[in-house]
N, C-alpha and C positions, 0 to 999 in steps of 0.2 A: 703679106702681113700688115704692111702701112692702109691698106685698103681697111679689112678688116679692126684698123685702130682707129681711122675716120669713120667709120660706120658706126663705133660703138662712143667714139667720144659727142659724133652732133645727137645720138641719140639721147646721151644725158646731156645734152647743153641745156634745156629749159628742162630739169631733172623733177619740179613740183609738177610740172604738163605732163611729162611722160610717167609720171608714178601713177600720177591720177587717172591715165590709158591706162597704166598695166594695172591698176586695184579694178577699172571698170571690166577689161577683160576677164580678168581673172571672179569677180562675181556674175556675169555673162558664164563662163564655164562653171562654175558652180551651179547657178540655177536651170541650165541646160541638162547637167549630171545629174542632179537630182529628178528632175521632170520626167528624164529617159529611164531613169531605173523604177518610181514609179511606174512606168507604161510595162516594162518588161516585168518587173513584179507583178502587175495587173494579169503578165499573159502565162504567167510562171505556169499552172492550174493547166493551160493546155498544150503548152509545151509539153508539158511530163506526163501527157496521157500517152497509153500503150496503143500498137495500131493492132494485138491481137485479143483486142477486148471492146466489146459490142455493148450497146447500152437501149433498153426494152422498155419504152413507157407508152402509158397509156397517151392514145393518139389523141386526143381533144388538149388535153391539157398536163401537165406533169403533177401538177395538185390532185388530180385523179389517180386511187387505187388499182392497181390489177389485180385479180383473183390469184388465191396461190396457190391454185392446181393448173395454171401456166406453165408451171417449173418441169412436170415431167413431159408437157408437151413439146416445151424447149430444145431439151435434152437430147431429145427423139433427132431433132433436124440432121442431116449428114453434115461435118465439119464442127459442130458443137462439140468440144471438148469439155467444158465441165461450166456450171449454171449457177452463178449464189444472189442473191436479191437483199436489197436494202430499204431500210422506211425513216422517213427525216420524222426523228421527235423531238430535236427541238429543247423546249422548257427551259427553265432559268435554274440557273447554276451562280449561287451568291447574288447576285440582282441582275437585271437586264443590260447592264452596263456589259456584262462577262460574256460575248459570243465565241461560241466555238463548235465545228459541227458533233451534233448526235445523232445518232445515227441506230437505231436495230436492226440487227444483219444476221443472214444464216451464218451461227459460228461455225456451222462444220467447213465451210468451202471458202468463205470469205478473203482467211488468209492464205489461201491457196489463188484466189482468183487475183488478190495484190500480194503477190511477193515482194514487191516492194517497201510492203511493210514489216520490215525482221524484228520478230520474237524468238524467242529462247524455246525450245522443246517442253523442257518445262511449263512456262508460261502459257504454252500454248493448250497443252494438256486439262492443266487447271481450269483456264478457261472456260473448254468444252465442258467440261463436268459440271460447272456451278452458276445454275440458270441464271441468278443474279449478277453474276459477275461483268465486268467490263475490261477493255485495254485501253486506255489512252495512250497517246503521243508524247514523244519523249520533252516536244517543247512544252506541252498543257502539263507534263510532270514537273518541269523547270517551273513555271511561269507559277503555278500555285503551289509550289514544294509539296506535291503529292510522292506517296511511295509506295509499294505494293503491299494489299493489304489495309488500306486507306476506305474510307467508306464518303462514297459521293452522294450527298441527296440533291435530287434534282427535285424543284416545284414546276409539274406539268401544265403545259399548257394549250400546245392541239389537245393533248391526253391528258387530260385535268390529273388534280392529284399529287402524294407526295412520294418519289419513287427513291427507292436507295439501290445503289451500285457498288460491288465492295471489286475495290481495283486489282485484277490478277495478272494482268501483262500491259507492259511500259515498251511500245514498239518504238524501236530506231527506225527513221528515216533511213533508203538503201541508198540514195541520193542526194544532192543539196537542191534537188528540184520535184524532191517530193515531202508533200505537205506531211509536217511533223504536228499535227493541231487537232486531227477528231480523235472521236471516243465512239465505242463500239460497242455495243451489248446485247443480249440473246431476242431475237422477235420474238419468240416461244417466250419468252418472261413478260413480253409486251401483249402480245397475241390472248394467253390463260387470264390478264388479268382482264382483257376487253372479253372474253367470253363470260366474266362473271359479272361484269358492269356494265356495258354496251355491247352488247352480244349482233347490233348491225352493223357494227364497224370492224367486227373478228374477221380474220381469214383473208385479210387484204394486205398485200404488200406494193411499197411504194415501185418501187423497177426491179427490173430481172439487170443481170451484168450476167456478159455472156462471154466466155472463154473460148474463141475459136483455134482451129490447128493454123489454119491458112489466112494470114493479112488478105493476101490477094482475091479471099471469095468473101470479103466481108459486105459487099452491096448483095452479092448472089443470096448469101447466109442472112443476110437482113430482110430482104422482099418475100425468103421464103417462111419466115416469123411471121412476118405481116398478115402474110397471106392465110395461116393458117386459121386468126382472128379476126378475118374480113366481115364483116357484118354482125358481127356480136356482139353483146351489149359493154364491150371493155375493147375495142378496136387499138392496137398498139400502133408505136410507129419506131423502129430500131433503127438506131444510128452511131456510127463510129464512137469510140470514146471520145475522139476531138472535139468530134462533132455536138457530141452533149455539151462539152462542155460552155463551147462559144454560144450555145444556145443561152446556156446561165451569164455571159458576159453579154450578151445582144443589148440588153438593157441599159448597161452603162454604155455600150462602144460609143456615144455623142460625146460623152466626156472624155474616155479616153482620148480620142482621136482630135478633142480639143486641144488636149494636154501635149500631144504628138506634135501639131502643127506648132504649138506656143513655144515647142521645146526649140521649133526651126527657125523662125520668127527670133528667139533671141541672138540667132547667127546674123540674122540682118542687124541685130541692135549693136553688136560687135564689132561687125563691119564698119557699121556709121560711126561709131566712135573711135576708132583706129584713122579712116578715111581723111576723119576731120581735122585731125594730132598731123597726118601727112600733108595736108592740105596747110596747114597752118605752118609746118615747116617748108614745105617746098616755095611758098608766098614770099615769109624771111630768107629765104635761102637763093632770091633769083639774084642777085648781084655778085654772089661769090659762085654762083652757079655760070653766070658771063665771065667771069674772070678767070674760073677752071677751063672754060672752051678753049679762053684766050691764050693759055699754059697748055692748052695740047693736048685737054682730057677727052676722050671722043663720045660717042654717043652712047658705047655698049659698058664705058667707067660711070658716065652719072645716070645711067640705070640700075646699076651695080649695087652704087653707092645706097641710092632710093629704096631700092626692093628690100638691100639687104638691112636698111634702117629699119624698113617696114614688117618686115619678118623678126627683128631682132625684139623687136616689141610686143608684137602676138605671140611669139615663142617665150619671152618671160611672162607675159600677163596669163597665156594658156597653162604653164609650166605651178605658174604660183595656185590657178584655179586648180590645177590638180592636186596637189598636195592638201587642200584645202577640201577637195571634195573624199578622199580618201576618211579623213577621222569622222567627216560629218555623217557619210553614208555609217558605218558603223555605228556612230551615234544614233541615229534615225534607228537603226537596226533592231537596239536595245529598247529603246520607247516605244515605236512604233508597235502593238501587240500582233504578236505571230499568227492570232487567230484571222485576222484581217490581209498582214501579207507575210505569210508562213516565209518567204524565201524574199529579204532585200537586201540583194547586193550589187556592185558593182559591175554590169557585165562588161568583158571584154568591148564586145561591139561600142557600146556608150565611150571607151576610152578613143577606141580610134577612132571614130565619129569626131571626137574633142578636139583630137590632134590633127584630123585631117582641116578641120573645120578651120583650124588657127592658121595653116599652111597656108591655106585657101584666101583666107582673109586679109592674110598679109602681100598673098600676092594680088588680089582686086582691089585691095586697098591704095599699090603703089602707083596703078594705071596710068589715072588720073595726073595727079605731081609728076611723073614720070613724063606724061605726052604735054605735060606746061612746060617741064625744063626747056625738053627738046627741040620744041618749038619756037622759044622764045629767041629772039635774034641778039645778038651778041650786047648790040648798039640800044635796044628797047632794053636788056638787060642792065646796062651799066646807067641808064634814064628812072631804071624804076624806084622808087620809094616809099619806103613800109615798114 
């Protein structure tokens, strides 16, 4: 216990030096927690993709249409369980400032091919029936106090034009890692009006999503898609849902993977600043550090003393960064709009990463003063001056 009382009294002996390590620590874990939960928010989107769901676009490019008499050739392949397709429309909704996806989709199968998204029987019902109708997300019902029944006009913008959507189902998220943020509405409502105003842009839809029985034959079930459109003027190229999805993050990964390394990068800024607070004390501290030898303390008591200085301090300034990064990530949470990162929280991994990270720091931080004490001879010890 006397040990443990010298280790916590030299640590507050210069109590303005050691506050100012533990406040730098502790915004080091702050800015590291935040970084990380960005990065895992960035990859939320492919985490929570399913492996029994197949994704069918046109092979040049994804801004390219497929025809939609694709759908019953799909259907046809063996392990194909059941086929719904989507087309990004986009448009502004209150001004251009408000993103959130849109989307027209087969409503017969759609919510069938994401279970994920739960609606009410009802809801769902309605839906179907009323070409015009849409479902948004429970967070886009929050964020703009929409309620069923509500009428959304959208001003188009691939699809010129001013379109109205009357709201019949408000879907829950089945998870905390599925996006609670689009809106959904009939192709057929988008489809009838391009055949009477753009009649060469009807009959196209943007990707096939495909429902397979077997994860395990999704390359098999994929090449055999392809295959079927080899050389025709809409050549597709099918790929896992993961796998679409990273294709839509490909673009940013420079930045991510910026934000990734800076996240690691502030553990060395952590280190150097703890290092230095030990370095600064073990300096002051060599003449009572000769006079402890001289009293019989041995070599594995003033490493003891060192480490456990030096952990006592990364465990408070790590300890204070977390509590601190707890209210802010929630803060972030509420500002931050959903449509951008439907899911920011705190993950598990990001905490023990923090903790392990401070463990870590406090023991490389001690090294150093640790192999000075030891080294220093009893007689250059009780000579030194500082």
């Amino acid at each position: 216990m006397r040990v443990f009382k010298l280790i916590f009294k030299n640590a507050l002996r210069h109590k303005l030096r050691t506050l100012l390590t533990i406040l730098g620590i502790a915004i080091a874990v702050v800015a590291f927690g935040i970084l990380r939960t960005v990065v895992t928010a960035w990859n939320a989107g492919v985490d929570a993709s399913s492996a029994n769901r197949l994704i069918s676009r046109q092979a040049v490019s994804f801004i390219f249409p497929l025809p939609y008499n694709y759908r019953d050739k799909i259907s046809r392949v063996p392990g194909v369980e059941q086929v719904a397709f989507a087309n990004w429309f986009q448009g502004v909704y209150i001004d251009k400032n408000q993103f959130f996806p849109r989307l027209a989709v087969d409503a017969e199968t759609m919510f069938d091919v994401y279970p994920e998204f739960i609606l009410t029987k009802n809801e769902l019902e309605t839906f179907k029936k009323e070409k015009n109708s849409c479902v948004v997300g429970a967070d886009i019902a929050k964020q703009y106090k929409l309620k069923l029944g509500d009428i959304m006009t959208i001003e188009g913008d691939i699809y010129p034009g001013q379109w109205q959507f009357v709201i019949r189902g408000i879907y829950k998220p089945r998870d905390n890692t599925t996006d609670g943020t689009g809106m959904y509405f009939h192709w057929d409502y988008l489809n009838d009006r391009l055949e009477a105003d753009d009649p060469l842009r009807a009959g196209d839809v943007g990707w096939y999503i495909i429902k397979i029985k077997d994860p395990a034959r999704s390359a098999e079930i994929s090449e055999q898609i392809d295959a079927m459109f080899k050389n025709s003027n809409a050549e597709t190229k099918t790929e896992t849902e993961r796998a679409f999805q990273q294709g839509f993050l490909a673009s940013t990964s420079a930045i991510i993977t910026a934000m990734n390394v800076l996240s690691f990068v502030i553990i060395g800024i952590i280190m150097l600043v703890l290092g230095n607070t030990m370095i600064m004390s073990a300096r002051e501290r060599t003449r009572e550090y000769a006079v402890m030898k001289t009293l019989g303390f041995s070599a594995k008591h003033l490493t003891g003393l060192i480490l456990g200085e030096s952990l006592f301090i990364s465990f408070l300034g790590s300890c204070a960064g977390l509590l601190l990064l707890f209210p802010l990530i929630d803060g972030f949470s509420t500002v931050i709009p959903k449509n951008f990162f439907p899911i920011f929280t705190l993950e598990p991994i990001t905490i023990v990463l923090a903790v392990s990270a401070a463990i870590m720091i406090g023991i490389i931080s001690s090294i150093f003063p640790i192999q000075k004490a030891l080294r220093t001879k009893i007689v250059d010890g009780f000579r030194f001056v500082g």
